[in-house]
KEKE-3310 file (N, C-alpha, C; in steps of 0.2 Angstrom, whole numbers, plus 5000, padded with zeros to 4 digits):
npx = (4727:4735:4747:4745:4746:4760:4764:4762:4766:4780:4782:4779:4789:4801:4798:4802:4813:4821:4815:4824:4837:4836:4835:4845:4855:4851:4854:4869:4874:4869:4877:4886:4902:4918:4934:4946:4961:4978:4993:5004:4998:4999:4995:4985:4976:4972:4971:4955:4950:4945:4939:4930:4922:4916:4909:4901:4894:4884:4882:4890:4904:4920:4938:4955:4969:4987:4995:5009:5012:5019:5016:5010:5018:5018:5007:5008:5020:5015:5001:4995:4995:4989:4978:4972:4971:4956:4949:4953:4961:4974:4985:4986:4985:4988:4999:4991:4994:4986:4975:4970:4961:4954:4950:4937:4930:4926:4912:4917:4930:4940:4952:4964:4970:4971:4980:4980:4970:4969:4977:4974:4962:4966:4973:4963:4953:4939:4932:4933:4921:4917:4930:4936:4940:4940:4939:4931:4918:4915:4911:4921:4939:4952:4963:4969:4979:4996:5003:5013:5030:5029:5026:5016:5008:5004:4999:4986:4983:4978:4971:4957:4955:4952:4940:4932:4931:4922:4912:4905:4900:4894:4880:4879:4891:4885:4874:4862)
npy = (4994:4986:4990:5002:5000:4996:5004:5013:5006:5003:5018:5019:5011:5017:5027:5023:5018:5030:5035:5026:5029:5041:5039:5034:5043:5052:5043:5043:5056:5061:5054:5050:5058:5049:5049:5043:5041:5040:5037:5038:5033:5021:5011:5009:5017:5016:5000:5002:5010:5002:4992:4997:5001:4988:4986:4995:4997:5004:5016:5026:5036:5033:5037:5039:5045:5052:5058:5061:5058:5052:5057:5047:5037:5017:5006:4994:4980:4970:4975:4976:4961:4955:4962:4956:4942:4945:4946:4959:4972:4980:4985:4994:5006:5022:5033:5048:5063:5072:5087:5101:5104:5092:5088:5099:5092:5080:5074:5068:5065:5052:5047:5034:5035:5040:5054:5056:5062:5071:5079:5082:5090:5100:5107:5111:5119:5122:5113:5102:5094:5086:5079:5063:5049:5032:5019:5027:5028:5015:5013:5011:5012:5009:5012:5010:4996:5000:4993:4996:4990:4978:4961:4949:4944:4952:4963:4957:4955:4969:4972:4962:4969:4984:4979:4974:4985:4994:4986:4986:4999:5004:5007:5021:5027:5025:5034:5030)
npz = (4867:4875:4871:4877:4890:4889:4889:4900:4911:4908:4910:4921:4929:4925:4935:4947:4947:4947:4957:4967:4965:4967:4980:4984:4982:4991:5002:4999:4999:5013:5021:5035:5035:5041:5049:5052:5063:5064:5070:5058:5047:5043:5049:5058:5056:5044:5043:5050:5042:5032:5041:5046:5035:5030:5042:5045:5035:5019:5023:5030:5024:5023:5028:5031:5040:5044:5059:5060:5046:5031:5015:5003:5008:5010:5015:5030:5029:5038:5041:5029:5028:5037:5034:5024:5025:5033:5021:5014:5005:5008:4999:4990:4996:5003:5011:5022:5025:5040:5038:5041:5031:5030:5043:5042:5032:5037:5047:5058:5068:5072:5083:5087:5101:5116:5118:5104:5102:5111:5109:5095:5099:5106:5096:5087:5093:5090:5085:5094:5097:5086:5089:5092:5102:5096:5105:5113:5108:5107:5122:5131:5137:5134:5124:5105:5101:5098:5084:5077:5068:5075:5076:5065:5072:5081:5074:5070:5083:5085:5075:5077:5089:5083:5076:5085:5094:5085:5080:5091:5093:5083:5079:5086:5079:5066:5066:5073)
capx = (4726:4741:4751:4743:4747:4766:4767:4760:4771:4786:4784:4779:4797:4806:4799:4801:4820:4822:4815:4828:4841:4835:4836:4852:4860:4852:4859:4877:4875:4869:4881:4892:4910:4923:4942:4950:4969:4984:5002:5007:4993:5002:4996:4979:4969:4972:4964:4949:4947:4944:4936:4925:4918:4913:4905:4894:4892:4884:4878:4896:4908:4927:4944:4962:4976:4989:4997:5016:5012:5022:5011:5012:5019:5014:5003:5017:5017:5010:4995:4993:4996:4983:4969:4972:4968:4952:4947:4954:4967:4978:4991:4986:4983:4995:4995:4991:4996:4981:4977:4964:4953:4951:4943:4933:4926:4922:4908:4918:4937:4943:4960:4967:4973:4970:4985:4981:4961:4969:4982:4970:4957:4970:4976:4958:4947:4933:4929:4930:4916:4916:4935:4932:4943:4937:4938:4923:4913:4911:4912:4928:4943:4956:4968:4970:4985:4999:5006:5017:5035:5028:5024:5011:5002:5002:4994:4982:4978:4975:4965:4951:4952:4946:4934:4928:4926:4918:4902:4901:4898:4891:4874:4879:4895:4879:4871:4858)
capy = (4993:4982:4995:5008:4997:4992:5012:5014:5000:5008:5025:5017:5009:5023:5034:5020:5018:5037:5036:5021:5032:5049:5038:5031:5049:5056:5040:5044:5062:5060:5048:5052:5053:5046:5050:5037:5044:5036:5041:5037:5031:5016:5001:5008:5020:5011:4996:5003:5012:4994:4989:5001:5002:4982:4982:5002:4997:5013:5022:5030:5037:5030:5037:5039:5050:5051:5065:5061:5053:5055:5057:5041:5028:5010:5000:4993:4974:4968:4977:4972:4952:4953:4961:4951:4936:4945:4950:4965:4973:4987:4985:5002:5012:5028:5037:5053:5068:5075:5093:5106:5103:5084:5091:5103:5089:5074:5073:5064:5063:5045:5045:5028:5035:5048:5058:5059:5066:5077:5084:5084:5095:5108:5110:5112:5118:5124:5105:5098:5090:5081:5072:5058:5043:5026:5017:5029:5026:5008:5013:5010:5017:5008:5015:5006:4997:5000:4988:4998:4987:4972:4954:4951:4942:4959:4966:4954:4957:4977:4972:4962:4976:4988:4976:4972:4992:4995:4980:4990:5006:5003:5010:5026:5028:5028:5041:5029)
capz = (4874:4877:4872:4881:4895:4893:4890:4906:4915:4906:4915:4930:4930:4926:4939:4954:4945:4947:4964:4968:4961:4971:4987:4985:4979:4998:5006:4998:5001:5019:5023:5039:5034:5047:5049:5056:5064:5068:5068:5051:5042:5040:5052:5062:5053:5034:5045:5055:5038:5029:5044:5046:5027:5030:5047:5044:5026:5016:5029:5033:5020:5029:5026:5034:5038:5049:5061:5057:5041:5027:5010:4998:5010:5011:5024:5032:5026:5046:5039:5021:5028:5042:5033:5018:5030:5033:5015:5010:5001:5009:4994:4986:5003:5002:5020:5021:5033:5043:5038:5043:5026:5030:5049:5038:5028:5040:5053:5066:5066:5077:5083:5089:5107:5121:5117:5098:5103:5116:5104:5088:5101:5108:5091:5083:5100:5089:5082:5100:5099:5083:5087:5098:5099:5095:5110:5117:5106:5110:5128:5133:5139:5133:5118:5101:5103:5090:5082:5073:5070:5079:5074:5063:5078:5085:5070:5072:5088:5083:5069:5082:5093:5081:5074:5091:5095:5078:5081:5096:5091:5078:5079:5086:5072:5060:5068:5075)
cpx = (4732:4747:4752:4746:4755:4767:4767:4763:4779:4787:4785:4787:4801:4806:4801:4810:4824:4820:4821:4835:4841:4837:4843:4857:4859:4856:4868:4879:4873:4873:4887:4898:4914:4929:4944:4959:4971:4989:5004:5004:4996:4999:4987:4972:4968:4966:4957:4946:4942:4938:4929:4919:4914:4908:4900:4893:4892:4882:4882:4900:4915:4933:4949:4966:4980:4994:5004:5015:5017:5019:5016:5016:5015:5011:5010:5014:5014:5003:4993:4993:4990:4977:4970:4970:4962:4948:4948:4960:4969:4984:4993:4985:4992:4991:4995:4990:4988:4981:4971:4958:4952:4948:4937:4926:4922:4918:4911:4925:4938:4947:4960:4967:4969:4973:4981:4974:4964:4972:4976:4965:4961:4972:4969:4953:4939:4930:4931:4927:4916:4923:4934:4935:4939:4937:4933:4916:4909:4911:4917:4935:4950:4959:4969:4977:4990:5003:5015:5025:5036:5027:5017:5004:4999:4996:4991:4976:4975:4970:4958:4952:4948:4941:4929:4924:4922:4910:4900:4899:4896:4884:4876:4887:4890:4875:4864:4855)
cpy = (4990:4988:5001:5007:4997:4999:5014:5011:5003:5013:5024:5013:5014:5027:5027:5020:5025:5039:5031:5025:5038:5046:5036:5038:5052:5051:5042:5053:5064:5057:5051:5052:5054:5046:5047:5040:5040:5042:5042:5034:5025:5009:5004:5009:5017:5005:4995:5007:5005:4990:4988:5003:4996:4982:4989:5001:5007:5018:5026:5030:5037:5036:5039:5043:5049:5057:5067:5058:5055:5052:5052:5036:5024:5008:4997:4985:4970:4969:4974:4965:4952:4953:4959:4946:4938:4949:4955:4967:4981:4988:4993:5005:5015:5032:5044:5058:5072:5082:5097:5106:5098:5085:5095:5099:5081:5077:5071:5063:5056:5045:5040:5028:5043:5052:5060:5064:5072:5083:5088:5091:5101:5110:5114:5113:5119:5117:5100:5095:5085:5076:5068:5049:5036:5022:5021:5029:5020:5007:5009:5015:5014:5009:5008:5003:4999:4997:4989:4994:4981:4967:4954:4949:4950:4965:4963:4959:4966:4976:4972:4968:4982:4985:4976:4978:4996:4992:4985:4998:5009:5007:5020:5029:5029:5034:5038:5030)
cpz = (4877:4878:4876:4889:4896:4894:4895:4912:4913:4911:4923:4933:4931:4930:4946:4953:4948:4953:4967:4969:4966:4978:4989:4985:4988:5002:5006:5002:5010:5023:5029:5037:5039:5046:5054:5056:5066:5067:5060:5046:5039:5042:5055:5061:5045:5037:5048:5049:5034:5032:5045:5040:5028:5036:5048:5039:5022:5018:5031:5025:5025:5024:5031:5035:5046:5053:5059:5050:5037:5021:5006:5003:5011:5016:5024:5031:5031:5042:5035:5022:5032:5037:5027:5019:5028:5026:5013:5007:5001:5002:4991:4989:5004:5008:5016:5025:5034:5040:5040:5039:5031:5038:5048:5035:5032:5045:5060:5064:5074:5078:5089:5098:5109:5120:5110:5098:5106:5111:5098:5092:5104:5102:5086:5089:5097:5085:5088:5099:5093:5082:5093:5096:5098:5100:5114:5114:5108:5117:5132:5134:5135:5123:5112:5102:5097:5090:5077:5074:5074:5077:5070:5067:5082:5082:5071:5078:5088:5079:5072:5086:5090:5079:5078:5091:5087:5079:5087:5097:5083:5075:5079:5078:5064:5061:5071:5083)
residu = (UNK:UNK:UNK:UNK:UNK:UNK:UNK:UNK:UNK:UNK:UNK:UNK:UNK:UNK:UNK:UNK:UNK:UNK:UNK:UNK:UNK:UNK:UNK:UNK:UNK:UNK:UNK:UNK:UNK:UNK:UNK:UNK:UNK:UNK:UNK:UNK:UNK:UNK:UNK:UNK:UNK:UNK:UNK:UNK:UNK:UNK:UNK:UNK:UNK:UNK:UNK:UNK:UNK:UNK:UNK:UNK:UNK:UNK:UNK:UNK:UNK:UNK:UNK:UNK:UNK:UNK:UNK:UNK:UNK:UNK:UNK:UNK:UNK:UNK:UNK:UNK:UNK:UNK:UNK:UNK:UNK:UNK:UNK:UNK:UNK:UNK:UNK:UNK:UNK:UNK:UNK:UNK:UNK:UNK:UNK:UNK:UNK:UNK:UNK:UNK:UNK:UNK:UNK:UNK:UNK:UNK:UNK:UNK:UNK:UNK:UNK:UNK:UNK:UNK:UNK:UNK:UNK:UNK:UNK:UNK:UNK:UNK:UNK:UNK:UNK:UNK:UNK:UNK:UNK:UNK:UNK:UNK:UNK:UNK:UNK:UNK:UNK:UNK:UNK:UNK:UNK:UNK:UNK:UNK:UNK:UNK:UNK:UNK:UNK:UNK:UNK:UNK:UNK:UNK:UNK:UNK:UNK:UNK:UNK:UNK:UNK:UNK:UNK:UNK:UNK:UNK:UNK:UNK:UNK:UNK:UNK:UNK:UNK:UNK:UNK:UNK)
# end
């Protein structure tokens, strides 16, 4: 009987594990994923990449690229110091140039500024709708600023800005 029992506690394990497993596989595979643009994939989208992976958790899949970029350069060290302050580690982030896959494969492309949305949609009219700068999200107009070559206080202040505009758009970047 005992037996009959751990047998039966057994499977029942297995299947709720196997269900645990099944949900997490639709969570990953449902997951919105999110293309964060800048210019150079060096200072804005590396950041709002990072940022954005902590404050949407697992419910989005993040990554980065940038319009000029030039493929395998570094965060620029402004970057790498700031969000190291804020726990993270841009060290290993290699930019990467925008290319017509990577609007293929995200849900929602984010670029920093008005210009880089208007450009990205006259270049791409038939994905209008899923590019949409980050500043509208959190209901705002105001452009990410860029810090590119600037003080790392300036990095700073880009970082809180997108963080700010991330809490606040939060829900809807989920898809909530």
């Amino acid at each position: 009987m005992v037996l009959a029992l751990a047998s039966i506690l057994a499977r029942g394990k297995c299947v709720v594990d196997k269900h645990r497993r099944d949900r997490q596989q639709e969570r990953e595979n449902g997951a919105r994923k999110l293309l964060f643009v800048c210019t150079g994939n060096t200072c804005r989208s590396p950041m709002a990449e990072a940022l954005a992976a902590e404050i949407l958790g697992s419910e989005v899949k993040v990554s980065s690229a940038g319009l000029g970029a030039w493929d395998g350069k570094e965060a620029s060290p402004q970057a790498i110091e700031v969000m190291r302050e804020r726990g993270f580690d841009l060290s290993r982030h290699r930019a990467r140039r925008f290319s017509r896959s990577m609007i293929l494969e995200a849900d929602f492309i984010i670029p920093m500024t008005k210009s880089q949305e208007q450009m990205l949609q006259e270049e791409y009219p038939e994905f209008a709708k899923k590019i949409r700068r980050l500043a509208t999200w959190a209901v705002s107009e105001t452009d990410v600023c860029d810090p590119w070559g600037g003080s790392v206080a300036e990095y700073r202040a880009c970082a809180l800005q997108i963080a700010e505009y991330l809490e606040g758009a939060k829900d809807a970047l989920r898809g909530r």
